[in-house]
One Martini backbone bead per residue (centre of mass of N, CA, C, O) as a GRO file, in nm:
protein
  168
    1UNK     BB    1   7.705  -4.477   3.574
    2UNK     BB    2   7.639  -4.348   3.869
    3UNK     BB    3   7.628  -4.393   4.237
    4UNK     BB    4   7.425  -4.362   4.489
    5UNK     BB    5   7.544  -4.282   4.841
    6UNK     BB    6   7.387  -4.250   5.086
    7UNK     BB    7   7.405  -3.993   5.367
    8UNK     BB    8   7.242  -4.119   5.635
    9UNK     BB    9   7.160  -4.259   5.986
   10UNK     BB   10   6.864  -4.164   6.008
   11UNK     BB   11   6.523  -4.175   5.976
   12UNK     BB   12   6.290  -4.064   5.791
   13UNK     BB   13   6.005  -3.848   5.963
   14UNK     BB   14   5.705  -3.775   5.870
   15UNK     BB   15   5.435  -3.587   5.971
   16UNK     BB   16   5.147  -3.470   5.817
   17UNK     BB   17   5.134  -3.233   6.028
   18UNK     BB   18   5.455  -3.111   5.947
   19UNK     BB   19   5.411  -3.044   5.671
   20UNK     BB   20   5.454  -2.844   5.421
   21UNK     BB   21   5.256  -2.619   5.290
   22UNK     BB   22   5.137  -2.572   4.947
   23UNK     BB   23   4.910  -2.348   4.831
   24UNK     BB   24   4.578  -2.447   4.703
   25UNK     BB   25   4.284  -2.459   4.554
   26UNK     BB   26   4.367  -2.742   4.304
   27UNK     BB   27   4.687  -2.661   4.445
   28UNK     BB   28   4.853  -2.918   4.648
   29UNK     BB   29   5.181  -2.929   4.841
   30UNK     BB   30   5.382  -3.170   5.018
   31UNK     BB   31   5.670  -3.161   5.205
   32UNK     BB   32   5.845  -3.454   5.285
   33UNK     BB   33   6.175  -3.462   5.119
   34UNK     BB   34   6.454  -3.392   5.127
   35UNK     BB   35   6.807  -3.422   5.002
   36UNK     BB   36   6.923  -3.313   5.281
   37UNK     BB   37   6.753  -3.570   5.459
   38UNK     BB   38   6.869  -3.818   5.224
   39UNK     BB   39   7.168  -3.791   5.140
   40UNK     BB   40   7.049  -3.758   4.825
   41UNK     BB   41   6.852  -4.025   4.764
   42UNK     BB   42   6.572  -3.828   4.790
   43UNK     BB   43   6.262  -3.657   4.690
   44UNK     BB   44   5.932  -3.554   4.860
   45UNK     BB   45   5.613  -3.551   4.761
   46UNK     BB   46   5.210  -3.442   4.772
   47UNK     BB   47   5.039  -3.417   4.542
   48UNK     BB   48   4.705  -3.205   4.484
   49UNK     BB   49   4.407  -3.234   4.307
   50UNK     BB   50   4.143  -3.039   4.117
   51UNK     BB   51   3.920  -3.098   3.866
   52UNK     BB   52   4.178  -3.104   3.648
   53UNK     BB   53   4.422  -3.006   3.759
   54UNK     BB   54   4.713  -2.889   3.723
   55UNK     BB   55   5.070  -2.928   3.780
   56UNK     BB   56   5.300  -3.016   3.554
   57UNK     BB   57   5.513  -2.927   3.339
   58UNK     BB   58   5.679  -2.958   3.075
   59UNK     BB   59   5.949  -3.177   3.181
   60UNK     BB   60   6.313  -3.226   3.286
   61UNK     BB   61   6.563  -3.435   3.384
   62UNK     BB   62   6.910  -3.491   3.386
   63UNK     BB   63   6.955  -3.670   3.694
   64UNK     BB   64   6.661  -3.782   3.726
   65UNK     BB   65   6.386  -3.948   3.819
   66UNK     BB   66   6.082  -4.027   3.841
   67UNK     BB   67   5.774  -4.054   4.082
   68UNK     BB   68   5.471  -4.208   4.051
   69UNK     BB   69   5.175  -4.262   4.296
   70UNK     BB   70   4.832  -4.314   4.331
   71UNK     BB   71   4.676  -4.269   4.564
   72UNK     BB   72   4.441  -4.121   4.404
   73UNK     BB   73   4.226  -4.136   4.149
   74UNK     BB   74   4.314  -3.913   3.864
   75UNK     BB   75   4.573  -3.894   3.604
   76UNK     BB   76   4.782  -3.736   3.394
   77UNK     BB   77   5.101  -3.870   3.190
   78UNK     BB   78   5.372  -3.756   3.057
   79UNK     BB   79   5.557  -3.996   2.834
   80UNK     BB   80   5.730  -3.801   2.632
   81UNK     BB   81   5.482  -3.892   2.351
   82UNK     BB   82   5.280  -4.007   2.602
   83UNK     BB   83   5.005  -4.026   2.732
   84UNK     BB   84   4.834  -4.106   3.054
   85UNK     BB   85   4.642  -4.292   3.283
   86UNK     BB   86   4.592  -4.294   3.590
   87UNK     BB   87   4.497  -4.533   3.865
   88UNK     BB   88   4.481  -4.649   4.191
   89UNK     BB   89   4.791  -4.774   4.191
   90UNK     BB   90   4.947  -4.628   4.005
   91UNK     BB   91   5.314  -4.687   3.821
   92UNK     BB   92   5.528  -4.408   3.731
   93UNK     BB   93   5.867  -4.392   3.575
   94UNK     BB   94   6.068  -4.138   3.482
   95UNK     BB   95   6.417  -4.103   3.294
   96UNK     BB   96   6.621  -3.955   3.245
   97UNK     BB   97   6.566  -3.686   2.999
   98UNK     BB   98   6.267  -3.714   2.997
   99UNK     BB   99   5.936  -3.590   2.914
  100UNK     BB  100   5.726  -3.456   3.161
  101UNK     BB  101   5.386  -3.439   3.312
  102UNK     BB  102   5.101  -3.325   3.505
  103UNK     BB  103   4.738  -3.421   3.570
  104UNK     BB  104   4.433  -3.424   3.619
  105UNK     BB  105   4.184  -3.552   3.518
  106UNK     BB  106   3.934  -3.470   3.383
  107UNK     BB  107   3.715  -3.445   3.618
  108UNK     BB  108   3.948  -3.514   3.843
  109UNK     BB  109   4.114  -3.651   4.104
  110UNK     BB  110   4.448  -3.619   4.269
  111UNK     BB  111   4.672  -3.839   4.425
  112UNK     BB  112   5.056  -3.784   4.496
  113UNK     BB  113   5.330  -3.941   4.460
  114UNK     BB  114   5.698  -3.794   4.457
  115UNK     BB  115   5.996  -3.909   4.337
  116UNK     BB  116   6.315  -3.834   4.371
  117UNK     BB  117   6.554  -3.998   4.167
  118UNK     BB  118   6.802  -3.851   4.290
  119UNK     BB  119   6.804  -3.587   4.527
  120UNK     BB  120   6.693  -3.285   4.503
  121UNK     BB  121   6.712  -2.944   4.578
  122UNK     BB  122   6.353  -2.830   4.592
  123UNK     BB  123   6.155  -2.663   4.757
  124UNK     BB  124   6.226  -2.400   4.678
  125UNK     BB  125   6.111  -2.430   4.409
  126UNK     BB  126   5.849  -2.456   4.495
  127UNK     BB  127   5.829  -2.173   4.638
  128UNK     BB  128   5.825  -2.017   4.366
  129UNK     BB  129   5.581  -2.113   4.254
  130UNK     BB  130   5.421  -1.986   4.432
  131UNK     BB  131   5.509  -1.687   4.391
  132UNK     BB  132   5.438  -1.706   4.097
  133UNK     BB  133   5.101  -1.760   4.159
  134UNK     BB  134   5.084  -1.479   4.353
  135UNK     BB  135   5.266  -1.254   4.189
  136UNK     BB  136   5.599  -1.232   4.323
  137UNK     BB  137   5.683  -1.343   4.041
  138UNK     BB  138   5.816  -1.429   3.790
  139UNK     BB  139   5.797  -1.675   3.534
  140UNK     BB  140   6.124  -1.633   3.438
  141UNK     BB  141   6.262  -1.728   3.714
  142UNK     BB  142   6.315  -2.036   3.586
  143UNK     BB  143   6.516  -1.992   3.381
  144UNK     BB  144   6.739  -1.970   3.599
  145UNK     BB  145   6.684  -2.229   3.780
  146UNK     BB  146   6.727  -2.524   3.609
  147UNK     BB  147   7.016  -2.626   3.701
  148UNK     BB  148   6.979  -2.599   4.031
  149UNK     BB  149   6.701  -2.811   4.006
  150UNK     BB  150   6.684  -2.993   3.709
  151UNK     BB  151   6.440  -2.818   3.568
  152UNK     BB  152   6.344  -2.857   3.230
  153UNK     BB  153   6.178  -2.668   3.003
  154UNK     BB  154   5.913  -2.767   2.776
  155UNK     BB  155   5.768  -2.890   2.520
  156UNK     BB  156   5.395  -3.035   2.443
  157UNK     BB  157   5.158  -3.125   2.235
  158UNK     BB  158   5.044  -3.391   2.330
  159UNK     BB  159   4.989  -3.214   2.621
  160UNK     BB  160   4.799  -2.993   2.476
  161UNK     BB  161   4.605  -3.192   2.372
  162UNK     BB  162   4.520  -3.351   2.623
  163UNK     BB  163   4.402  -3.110   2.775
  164UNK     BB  164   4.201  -2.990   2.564
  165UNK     BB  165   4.070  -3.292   2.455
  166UNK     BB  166   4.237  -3.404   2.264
  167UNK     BB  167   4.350  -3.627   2.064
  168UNK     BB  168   4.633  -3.856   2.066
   0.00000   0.00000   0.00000
């Protein structure tokens, strides 16, 4: 495994105010640092779900880990072929290769920061996700971008049963 050293010089200083919004509700993004703000560092976002919205779709990274840590609320998190609960202040990484997906919890709402490390030049990806929601791209435009984003779709019956309100 090789060593990611970051190369950037001053601190990165992201103010809520300044961050760019994607989405709108039940599915709101905040943009807080991409990977060529943090030398390749980490890339990081604030997902808000409301009332059990999906957030993302089962899918990997081949070369980055993912960091989940509960802001507020409830929210399920698919790892490998196990759903969690994740509650206001639980931490979840996912490794590189793993297999994982989010969503607000049925019912409740849920506040997250996201952390890929190392960072992936991601945030074009989030806004392409925008227009495919609002129906100016189509959704296999995503099947194109899978290695230049590291995000590879997935499928995953237990994150589809566990989102039905099935047993798992």
């Amino acid at each position: 495994m090789s060593l990611v050293v970051p190369n950037f010089a001053e601190s990165v200083i992201v103010r809520s105010a300044d961050a760019e919004v994607i989405g709108r509700a039940p599915t709101t993004m905040r943009l807080l640092a991409d990977s060529s703000a943090t030398g390749g560092a980490l890339s990081a976002q604030r997902v808000t779900l409301t009332d059990g919205a999906d957030g993302a779709a089962p899918h990997h990274h081949a070369g980055s880990a993912e960091l989940f840590y509960l802001l507020d609320g409830r929210a399920q998190l698919l790892s490998g072929d196990e759903v969690v609960t994740a509650e206001r202040g639980d931490l979840v990484v996912v490794p590189p290769g793993l297999a994982h997906a989010f969503a607000a919890a049925p019912g409740h709402d849920a506040d997250i920061l996201i952390v890929v490390t190392p960072g992936v030049e991601r945030f074009e990806y989030f806004r392409q996700l925008e227009r495919i929601a609002y129906g100016k791209q189509p959704p296999e435009s995503l099947l194109e971008v899978q290695e230049l984003y590291d995000n590879h779709l997935r499928t995953s019956a237990v994150w589809n049963d566990a989102r039905r309100g099935r047993a798992v």
